[in-house]
C-alpha positions as CSV (number, residue, x, y, z in Angstrom):
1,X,22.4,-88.0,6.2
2,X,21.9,-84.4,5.9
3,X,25.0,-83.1,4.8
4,X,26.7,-86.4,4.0
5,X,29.7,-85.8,6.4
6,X,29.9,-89.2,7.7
7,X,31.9,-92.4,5.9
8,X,29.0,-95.2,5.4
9,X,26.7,-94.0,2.8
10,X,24.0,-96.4,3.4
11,X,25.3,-99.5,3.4
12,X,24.6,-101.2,6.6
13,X,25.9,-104.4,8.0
14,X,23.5,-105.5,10.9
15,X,20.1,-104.5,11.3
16,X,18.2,-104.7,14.3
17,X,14.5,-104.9,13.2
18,X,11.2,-103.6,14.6
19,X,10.7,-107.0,16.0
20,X,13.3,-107.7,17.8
21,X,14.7,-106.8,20.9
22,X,18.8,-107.0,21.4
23,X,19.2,-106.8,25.5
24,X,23.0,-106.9,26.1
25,X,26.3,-105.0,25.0
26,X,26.8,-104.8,21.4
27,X,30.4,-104.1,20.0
28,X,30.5,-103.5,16.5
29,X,32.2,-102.0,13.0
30,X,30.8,-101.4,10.0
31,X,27.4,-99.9,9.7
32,X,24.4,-101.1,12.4
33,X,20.7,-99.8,11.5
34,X,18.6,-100.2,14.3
35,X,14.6,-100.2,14.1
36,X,14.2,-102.6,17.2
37,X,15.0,-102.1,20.8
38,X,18.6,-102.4,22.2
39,X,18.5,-102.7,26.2
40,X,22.6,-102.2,26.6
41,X,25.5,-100.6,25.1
42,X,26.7,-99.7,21.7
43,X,30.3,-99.7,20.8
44,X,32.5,-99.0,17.8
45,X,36.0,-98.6,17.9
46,X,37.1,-94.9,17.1
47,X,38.9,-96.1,14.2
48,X,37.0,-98.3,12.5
49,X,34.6,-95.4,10.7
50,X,31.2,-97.4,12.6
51,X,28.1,-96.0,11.5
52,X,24.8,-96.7,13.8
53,X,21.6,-95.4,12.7
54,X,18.6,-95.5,14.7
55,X,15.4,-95.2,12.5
56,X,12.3,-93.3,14.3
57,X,10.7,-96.4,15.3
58,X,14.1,-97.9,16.6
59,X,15.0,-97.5,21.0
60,X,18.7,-97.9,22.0
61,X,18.4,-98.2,26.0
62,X,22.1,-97.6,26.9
63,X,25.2,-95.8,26.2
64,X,26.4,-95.3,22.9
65,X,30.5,-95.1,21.7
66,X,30.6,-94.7,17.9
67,X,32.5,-92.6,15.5
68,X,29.3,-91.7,13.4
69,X,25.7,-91.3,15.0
70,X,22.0,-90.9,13.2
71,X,19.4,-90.4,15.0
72,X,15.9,-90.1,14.2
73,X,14.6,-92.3,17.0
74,X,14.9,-92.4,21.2
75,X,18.4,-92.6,23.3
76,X,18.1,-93.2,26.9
77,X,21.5,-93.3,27.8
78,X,24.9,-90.6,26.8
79,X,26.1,-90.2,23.5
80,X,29.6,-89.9,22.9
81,X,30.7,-89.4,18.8
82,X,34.4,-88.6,17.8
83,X,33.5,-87.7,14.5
84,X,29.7,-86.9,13.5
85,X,26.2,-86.7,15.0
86,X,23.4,-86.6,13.3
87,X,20.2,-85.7,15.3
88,X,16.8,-85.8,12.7
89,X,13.4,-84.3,13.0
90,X,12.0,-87.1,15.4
91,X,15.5,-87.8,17.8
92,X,14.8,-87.8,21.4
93,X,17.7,-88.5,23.2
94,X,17.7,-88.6,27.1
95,X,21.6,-88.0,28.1
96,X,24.3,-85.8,27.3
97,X,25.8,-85.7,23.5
98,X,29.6,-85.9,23.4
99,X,30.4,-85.0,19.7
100,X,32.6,-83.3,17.2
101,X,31.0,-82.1,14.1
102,X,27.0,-82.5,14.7
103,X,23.9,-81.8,12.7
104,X,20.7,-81.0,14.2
105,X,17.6,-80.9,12.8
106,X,14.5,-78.5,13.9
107,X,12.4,-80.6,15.6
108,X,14.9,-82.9,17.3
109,X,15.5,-82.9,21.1
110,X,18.4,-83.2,23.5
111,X,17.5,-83.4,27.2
112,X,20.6,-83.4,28.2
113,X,23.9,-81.6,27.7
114,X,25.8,-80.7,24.2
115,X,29.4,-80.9,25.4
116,X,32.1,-80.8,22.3
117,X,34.8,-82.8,22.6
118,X,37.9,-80.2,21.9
119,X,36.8,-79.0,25.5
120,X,37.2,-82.4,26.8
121,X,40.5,-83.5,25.2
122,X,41.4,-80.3,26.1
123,X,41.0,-80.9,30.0
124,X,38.6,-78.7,30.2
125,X,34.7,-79.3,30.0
126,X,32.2,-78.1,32.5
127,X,34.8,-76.5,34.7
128,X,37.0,-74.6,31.6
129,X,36.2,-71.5,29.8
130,X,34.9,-73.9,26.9
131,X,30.8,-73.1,26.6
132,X,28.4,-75.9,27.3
133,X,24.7,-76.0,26.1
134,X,21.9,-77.2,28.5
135,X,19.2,-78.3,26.9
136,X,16.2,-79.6,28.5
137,X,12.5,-79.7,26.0
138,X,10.3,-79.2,28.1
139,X,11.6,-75.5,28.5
140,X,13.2,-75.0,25.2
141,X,11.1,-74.3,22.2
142,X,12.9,-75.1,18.8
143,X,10.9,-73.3,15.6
């Protein structure tokens, strides 16, 4: 992790390897590492301080619910962190990131929507005063 913001320093409880493919809803505590496929949800309970990390050779196919998030790999799905995000050089995530406190790396890319999540426990979101950030690759340029 880049700044070292999140709880799990590296110990990890599951791992998902590059040969294996995990199709189906996964629920979680603890730390996951993920360098396989996963065709189907990921969930953590807010509490619990869950850590999934998803290596650059590592697919999650589905929406993700944890309280910490690495990514270095690809997300087809949304993204919803209470705590921390972490988005590395090589993350590709297709779907909006719900987060709280995120990191993002030059070279990583979002097509989808940033969306903090003060403006949604808040009530207000899309339709409030609170800013969102579109971001879609193929028309933003990141140095």
């Amino acid at each position: 992790m880049l700044g070292g913001k999140a709880k799990n320093t590296g110990h990890y409880d599951t791992l998902i390897s590059n040969k294996s493919e995990f199709i189906g809803d996964l629920h979680f505590s603890g730390g996951l590492h993920i360098d396989g496929r996963i065709k189907g949800n990921l969930v953590a309970d807010e509490q619990s301080g869950a850590v999934v990390r998803i290596s650059e050779t590592g697919v999650v196919e589905g929406e993700i619910r944890v309280p910490n998030v690495i990514i270095n790999g690809t997300v087809i799905g949304n993204v919803y962190s209470g705590q921390h995000v972490e988005l590395a050089k090589k993350a590709l995530v297709n779907g909006d990131v719900h987060y709280n406190m995120m990191e993002m790396v030059m070279g990583a890319q979002v097509n989808g929507s940033l969306i903090h999540q003060g403006a949604e426990k808040n009530g207000k979101g899309r339709k409030g005063k609170e800013p969102v950030v579109d971001i879609d690759a193929t028309e933003t340029k990141v140095d």
